[in-house]
N, C-alpha and C positions, 0 to 999 in steps of 0.2 A: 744135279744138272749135267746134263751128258754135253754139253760144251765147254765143261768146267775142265782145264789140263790137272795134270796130277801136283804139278807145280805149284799154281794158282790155290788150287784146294791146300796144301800143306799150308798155304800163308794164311787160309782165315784162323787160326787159333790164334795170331799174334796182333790181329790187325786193333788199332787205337780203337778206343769211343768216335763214333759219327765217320768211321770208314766202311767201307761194303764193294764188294766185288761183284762189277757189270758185265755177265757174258751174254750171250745169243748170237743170233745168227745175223744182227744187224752190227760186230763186232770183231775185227779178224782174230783178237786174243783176248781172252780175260783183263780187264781193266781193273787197279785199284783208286777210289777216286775219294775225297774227304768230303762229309755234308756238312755243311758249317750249322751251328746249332741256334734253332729260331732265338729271336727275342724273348723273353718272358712273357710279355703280352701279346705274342702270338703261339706261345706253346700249348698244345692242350691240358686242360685239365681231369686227369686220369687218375691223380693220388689217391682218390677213394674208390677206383672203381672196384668191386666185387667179380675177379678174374674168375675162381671155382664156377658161383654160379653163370656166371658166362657162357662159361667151355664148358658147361654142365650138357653132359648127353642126355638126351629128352626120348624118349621112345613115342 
């Protein structure tokens, strides 16, 4: 992200579960913000998904 400062970037290796850094151009500075974690009964259900063939390249 080339609106990302140098600063801003050194801190994603530290940042908690359900944190994430909001830059753009709708932003004067890189933003660190917390997403609170859905309910269970609205989380998706993902535990089985089969990621390989997913992200599998298909020609």
């Amino acid at each position: 992200m080339s609106s990302l400062d140098a600063v801003s970037r050194s801190n994603i290796p530290t940042l908690s579960p359900g944190q994430a850094v909001i830059t753009g151009v709708s932003f004067a500075q890189p933003v660190i913000v917390q997403i609170d974690k859905l309910d269970e009964k609205q989380q998706p259900d993902s535990s089985n998904s089969n990621l390989i063939e997913i992200w599998h390249f298909r020609e």
